[in-house]
Every structure is written in structure tokens, then in C-alpha cells.
VOGU-3710 file (C-alpha; in Angstrom, 3 decimals, decimal comma):
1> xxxxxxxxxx> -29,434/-29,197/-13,753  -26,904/-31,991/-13,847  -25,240/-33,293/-10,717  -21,808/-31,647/-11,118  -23,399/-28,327/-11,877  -25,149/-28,527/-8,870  -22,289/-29,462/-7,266  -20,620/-26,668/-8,651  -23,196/-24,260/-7,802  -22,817/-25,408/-3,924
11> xxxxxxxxxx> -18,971/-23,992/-4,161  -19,615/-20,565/-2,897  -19,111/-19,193/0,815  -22,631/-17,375/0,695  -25,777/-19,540/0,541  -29,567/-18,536/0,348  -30,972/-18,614/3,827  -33,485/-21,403/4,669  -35,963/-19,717/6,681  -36,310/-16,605/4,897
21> xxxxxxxxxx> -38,459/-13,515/4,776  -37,694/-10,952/2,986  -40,430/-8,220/4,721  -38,383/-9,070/7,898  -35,305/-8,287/6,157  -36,199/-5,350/4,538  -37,723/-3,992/8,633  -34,516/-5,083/9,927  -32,473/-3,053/7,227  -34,616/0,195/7,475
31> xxxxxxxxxx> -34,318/0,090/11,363  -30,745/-0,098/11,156  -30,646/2,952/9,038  -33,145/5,041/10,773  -32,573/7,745/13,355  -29,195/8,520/14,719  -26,378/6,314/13,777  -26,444/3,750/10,942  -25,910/-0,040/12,890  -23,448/-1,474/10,144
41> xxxxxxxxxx> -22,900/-3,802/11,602  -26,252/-5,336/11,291  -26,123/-4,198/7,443  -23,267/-6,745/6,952  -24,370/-9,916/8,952  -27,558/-9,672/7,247  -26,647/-9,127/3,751  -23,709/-11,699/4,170  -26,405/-14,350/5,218  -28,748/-13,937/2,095
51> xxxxxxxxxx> -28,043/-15,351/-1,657  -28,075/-12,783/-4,333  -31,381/-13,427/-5,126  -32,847/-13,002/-1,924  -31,351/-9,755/-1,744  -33,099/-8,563/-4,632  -36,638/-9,958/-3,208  -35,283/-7,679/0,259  -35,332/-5,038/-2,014  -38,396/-5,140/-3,906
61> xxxxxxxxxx> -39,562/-5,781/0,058  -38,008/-2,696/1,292  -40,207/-0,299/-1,788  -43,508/-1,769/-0,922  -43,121/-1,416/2,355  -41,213/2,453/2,741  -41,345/3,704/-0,987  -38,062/4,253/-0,993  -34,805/2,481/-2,721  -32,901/0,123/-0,390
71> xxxxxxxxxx> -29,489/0,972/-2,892  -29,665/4,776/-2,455  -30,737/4,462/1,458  -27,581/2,430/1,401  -25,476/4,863/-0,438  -26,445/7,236/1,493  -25,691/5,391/4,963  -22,829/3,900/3,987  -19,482/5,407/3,118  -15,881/4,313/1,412
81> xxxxxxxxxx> -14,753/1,143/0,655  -17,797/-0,364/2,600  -20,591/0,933/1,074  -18,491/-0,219/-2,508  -18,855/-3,881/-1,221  -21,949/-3,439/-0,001  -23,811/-2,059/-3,085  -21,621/-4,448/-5,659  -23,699/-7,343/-2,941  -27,256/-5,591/-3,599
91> xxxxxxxxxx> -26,400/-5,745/-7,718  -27,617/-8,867/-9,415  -24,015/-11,225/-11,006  -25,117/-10,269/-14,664  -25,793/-6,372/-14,158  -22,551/-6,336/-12,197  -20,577/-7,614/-14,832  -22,319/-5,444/-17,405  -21,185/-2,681/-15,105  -18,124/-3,058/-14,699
101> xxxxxxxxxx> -17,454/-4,008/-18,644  -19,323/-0,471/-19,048  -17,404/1,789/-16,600  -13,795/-0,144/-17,647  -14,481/0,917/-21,145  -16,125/4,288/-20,620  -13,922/5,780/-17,528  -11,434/8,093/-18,347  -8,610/5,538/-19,432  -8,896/2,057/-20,387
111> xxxxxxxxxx> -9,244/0,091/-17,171  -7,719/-3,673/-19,260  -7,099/-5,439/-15,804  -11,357/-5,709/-16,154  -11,809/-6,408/-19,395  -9,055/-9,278/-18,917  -10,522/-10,298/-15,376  -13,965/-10,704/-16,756  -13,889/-11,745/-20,233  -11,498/-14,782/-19,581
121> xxxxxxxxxx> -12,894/-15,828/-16,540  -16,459/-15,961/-17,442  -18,146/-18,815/-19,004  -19,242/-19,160/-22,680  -23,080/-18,697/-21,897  -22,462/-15,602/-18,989  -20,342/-14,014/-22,228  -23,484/-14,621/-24,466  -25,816/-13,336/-21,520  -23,264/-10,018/-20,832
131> xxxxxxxxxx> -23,127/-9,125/-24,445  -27,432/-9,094/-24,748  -27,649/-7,690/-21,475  -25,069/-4,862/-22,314  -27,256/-4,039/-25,463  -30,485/-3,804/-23,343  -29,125/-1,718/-20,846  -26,820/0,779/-22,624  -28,077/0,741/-26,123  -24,554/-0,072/-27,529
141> xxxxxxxxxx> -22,792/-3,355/-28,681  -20,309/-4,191/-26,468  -18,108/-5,856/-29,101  -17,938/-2,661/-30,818  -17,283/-0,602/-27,489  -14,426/-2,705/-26,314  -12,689/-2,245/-30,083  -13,239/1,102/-30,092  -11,409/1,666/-26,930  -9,015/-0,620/-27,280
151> xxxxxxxxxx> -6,106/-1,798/-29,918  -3,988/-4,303/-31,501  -3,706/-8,338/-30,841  -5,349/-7,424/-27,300  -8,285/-5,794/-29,083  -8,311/-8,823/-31,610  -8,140/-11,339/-28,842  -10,832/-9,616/-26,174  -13,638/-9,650/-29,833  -12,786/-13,511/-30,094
161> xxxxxxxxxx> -13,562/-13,681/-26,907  -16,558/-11,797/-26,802  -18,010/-13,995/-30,113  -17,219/-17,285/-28,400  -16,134/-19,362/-31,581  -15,534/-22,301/-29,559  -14,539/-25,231/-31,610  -14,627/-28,689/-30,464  -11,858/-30,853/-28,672  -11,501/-32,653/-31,821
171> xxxxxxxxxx> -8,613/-30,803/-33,865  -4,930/-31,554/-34,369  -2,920/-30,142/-31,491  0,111/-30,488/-34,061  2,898/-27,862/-33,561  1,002/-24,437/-34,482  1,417/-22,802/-31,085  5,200/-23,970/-30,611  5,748/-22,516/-34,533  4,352/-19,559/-33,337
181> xxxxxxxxxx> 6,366/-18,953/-30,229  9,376/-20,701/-29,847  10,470/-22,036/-32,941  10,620/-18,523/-35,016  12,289/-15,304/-34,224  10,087/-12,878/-33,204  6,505/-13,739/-32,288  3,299/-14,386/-34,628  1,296/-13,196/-31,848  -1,584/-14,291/-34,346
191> xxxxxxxxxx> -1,460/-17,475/-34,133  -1,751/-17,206/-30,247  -4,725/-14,847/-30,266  -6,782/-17,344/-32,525  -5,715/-20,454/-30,874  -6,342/-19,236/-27,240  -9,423/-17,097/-28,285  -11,331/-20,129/-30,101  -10,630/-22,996/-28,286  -12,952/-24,778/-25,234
201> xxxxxxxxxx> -11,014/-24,750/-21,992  -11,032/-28,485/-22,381  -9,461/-28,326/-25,859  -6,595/-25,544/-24,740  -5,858/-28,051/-21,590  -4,967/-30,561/-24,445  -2,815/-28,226/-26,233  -0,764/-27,163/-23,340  0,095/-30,654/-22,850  1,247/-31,138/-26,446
211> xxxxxxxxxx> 3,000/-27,893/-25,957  4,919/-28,994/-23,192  5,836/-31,814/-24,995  7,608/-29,986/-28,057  8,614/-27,020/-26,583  9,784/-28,524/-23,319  8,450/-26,007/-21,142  4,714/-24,744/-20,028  2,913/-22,280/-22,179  2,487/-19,494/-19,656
221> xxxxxxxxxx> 6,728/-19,341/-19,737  6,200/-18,534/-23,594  3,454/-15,865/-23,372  5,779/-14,345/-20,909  9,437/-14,571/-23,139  7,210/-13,533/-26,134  4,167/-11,172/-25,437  4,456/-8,251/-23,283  1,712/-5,526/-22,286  -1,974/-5,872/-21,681
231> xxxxxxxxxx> -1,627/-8,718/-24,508  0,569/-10,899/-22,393  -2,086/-10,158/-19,054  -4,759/-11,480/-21,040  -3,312/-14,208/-22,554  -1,930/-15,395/-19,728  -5,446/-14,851/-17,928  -6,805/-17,198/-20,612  -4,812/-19,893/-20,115  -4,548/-19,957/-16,189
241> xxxxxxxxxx> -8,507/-19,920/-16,713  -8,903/-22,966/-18,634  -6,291/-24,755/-16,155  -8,312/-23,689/-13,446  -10,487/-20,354/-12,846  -10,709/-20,847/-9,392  -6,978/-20,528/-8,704  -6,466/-17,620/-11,657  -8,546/-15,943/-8,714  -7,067/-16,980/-5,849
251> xxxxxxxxxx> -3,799/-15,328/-7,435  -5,771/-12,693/-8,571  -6,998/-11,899/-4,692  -3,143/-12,294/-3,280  -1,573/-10,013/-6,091  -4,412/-7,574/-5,349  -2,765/-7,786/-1,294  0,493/-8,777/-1,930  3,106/-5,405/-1,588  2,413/-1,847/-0,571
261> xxxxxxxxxx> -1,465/-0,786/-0,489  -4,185/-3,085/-1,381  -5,923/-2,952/-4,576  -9,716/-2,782/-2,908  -11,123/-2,532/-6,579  -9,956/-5,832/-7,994  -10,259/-7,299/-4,061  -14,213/-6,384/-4,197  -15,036/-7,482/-7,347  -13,546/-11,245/-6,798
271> xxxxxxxxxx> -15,279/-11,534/-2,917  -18,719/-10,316/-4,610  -18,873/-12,122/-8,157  -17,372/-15,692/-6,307  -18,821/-15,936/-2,924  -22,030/-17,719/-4,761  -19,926/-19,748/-7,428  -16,489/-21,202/-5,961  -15,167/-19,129/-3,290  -14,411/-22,609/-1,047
281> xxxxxxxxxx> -12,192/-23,652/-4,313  -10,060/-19,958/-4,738  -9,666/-20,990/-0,861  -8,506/-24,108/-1,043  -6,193/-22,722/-4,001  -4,858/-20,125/-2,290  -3,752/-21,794/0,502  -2,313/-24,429/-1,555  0,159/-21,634/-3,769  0,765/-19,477/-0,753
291> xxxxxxxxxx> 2,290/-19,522/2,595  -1,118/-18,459/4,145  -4,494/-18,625/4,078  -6,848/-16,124/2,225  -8,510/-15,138/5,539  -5,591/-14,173/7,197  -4,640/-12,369/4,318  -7,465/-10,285/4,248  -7,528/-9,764/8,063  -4,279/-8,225/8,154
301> xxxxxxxxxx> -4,556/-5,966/4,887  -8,004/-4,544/5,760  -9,686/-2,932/8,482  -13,446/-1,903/9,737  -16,622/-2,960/8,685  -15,098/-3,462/5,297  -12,537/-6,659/6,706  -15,884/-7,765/8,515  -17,767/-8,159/5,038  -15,111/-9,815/3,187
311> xxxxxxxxx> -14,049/-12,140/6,101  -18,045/-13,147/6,044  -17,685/-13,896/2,259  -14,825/-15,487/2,597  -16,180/-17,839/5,043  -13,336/-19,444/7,029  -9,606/-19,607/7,810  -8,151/-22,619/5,930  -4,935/-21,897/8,207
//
């Protein structure tokens, strides 16, 4: 592992705890769910305080020692929004993103914000691990699930994503993109799909430079004048992404808290699939493009055991 991935990897709120043991974990867990009363509260700090993979040793733990399945004693403990945030915390990153790719596509209705959350925030190689993964688990190709369920330039532009034809760096940034857009009534949303879809993030950072440059304005004020729909959401995703994917989620967390009601769906599934990878970064973001921090945020739009977990994950107020 080079330096700066290892530097990277040290981004998240949640670390793997130094003197661990996952037997005492797994007695710890099963006393706070035996007899009367379920001590949540001693769910959360410990789960909080473990890395991903250490919760999956706590579980294999927890069936040697009781024969029964940590998950569904949890399930069946737990309730609401908690035991959501709880469980998506005992699911390994790559069977939680297979998961939710599954039950986006196979729900009743289409759930895009998902598909776009996921497949433009992810990383080449986590795309190429998904898509195998998806095949072992369900038996299905995922390519052919998400085109099956879905339609048009969004469709075309989710498949690109899913193959991962990145090119290299190397190509002519000439006008293609401000042709597309700009220059011609009426969009060739096209050219847009293939240029975002096959490009490195490094490569697209180049174009939006040239872009700016000819068009005289940033590419996200195009998408938005020309696309409209779950095509502009994703396309916009993808280029706020290979800007910067930590603050794509930092927005992504406000705009889930931002207004009337919170949208606990998208809320869980940033808190649980960054705490390990950059969840100090969306911080630092979020405080830097809004008028609070992300902790206070999240204090004052949840409640219950439920604020406690995500406040843990989010692991300090950047006030």
C-alpha cells in the first residue's frame, strides 16, 4: 500500500480498536440483549468503537459461542431507524453496496438517487468488485439489471459507468463538451454521457478547466441549463465526484437534512459506507460550504439512540 493510500485509508471517523477481542465483544453484546430490556446504549458505543472488520470477527465470535446470529438477535432487539444503522454497521462495505444496488433496482420503483449515489462515487476497482460480487450473490449481471430497469441517456450513462472504460489523461480536451452544450441548440446529451462516463477523474478535472475556458462558465451550470431529470442528478454527481467525492457527500448529507423531514435513508447510507474511508474530509467540507458544522446538523435533525450512533460516526463538532 502506498503512502497516500494509507493516508487515505486513515480519513475515516471509525478506526479498528487496538486492544481487541472479539469473544469479549460478542459476551458484551449478548448480555446487553439478554433478559429484560435491550441496553442500546451499550450496542452503539461498542459497535461505534470497532472497524468493519472487527465487527464481522464479533460476529463469527458471537455463533461459536451462543449458536445464534448476532444480525437477527439485533433485528430482533432493535427497532426503527436504529436498528437500520445498526445492521447497515454489522454488513461488510462491498455486500452493502451490492445491497443496496439490488434493492434500488428490484423495489417497487426505481430508487435512481442510489444508483447515482453509488455508481459515481465509487472507485474504478469497488465498481469492478460490486459488479462480480453482485453476480455471486444474486445470480444476475448487474449491468443487465440496471438497463432493464432503467432508460434513456441515464441508462446509457449508469452501463458506462458500470464497464469502467477509463481512458488515459492523455487526449485532446479540444471543444467536444462546449459543442455539445453550449454552442448548439438543443443538447447532444451524447456527447456528455461518453465524455463523463469514460474519462479518469483526473482527466474530467482537466476538461472542466478547458471548459471553463471556452464556455466561460463551470460545467455543472451547463448540465443544469441543458439536462434535466435523473440524467442531470447523475451527471452532475459525476462531475462533483471527480472534483472532490468527499464534498459531493458532504452536500449529499446536508440536502438529505436541509428542509422539512430528514431523509434517514440517504443520511444512513453516507455515515455507514464513509466513517472508515473519509468521513474527517465530508467534515471538513461541510463546514467549509455551510453555515454549520455536520455535527450540529445532525444533533438537531435527529433524536434517540439513532442521533447517538451517527454523532459517534461522525466523530466531532468542527463548530
Amino acid at each position: 500500500m502506498s503512502i497516500s493510500s494509507m493516508l487515505q485509508a486513515n480519513r475515516g471517523t471509525v478506526k479498528a480498536s487496538l486492544n481487541f477481542n472479539a469473544t469479549t465483544d460478542a459476551e458484551a453484546l449478548y448480555k446487553a440483549m439478554k433478559g429484560l430490556g435491550t441496553d442500546e446504549a451499550a450496542i452503539l458505543q461498542l459497535l461505534v468503537a470497532r472497524s468493519n472488520v472487527q465487527r464481522q470477527q464479533i460476529k463469527a465470535a458471537y455463533k461459536t459461542l451462543f449458536g445464534k446470529d448476532l444480525v437477527d438477535d439485533l433485528k430482533s432487539e432493535l427497532t426503527g431507524k436504529f436498528e437500520t444503522l445498526i445492521v447497515s454497521l454489522m454488513t461488510p462495505p462491498l455486500a452493502y453496496d451490492v445491497a443496496l444496488l439490488r434493492n434500488a433496482i428490484k423495489g417497487a420503483g426505481t430508487n435512481e438517487k442510489v444508483l447515482v449515489e453509488v455508481l459515481a462515487s465509487r472507485t474504478p476497482q469497488q465498481v469492478k468488485d460490486i459488479v462480480t460480487a453482485y453476480r455471486q450473490e444474486y445470480d444476475a449481471v448487474l449491468e443487465e439489471d440496471i438497463a432493464g430497469d432503467t432508460s434513456g441517456h441515464f441508462k446509457r450513462l449508469l452501463v458506462i459507468l458500470l464497464c469502467i472504460a477509463l481512458v488515459t489523461a492523455t487526449q485532446d480536451i479540444k471543444p467536444a463538451l462546449f459543442k455539445a452544450g453550449e454552442q448548439k441548440f438543443g443538447t447532444d446529451e451524447q456527447s456528455f454521457v461518453t465524455i463523463l462516463g469514460n474519462r479518469s477523474a483526473e482527466h474530467l478535472r482537466k476538461v472542466f478547466d478547458a471548459y471553463m475556458k471556452l464556455a466561460g462558465f463551470e460545467m455543472e451550470e451547463s448540465i443544469k441549463r441543458e439536462t434535466s431529470g435523473s440524467l442531470k442528478d447523475l451527471l452532475l454527481a459525476v462531475v462533483k465526484c471527480a472534483r472532490s467525492v468527499p464534498a459531493y457527500f458532504a452536500e449529499t448529507v446536508y440536502y438529505a437534512m436541509k428542509g422539512a423531514g430528514t431523509d434517514d435513508d440517504t443520511l444512513i447510507r453516507v455515515m455507514v459506507s464513509r466513517s472508515e474511508v473519509d468521513m474527517l474530509d465530508i467534515r471538513t467540507e461541510f463546514r467549509r460550504m455551510f453555515a454549520c458544522s455536520m455535527f450540529s446538523m445532525i444533533k438537531g435533525d435527529t433524536g434517540g439512540d439513532y442521533r447517538k450512533t451517527l454523532l459517534l460516526l461522525c466523530g466531532g463538532d468542527d463548530a
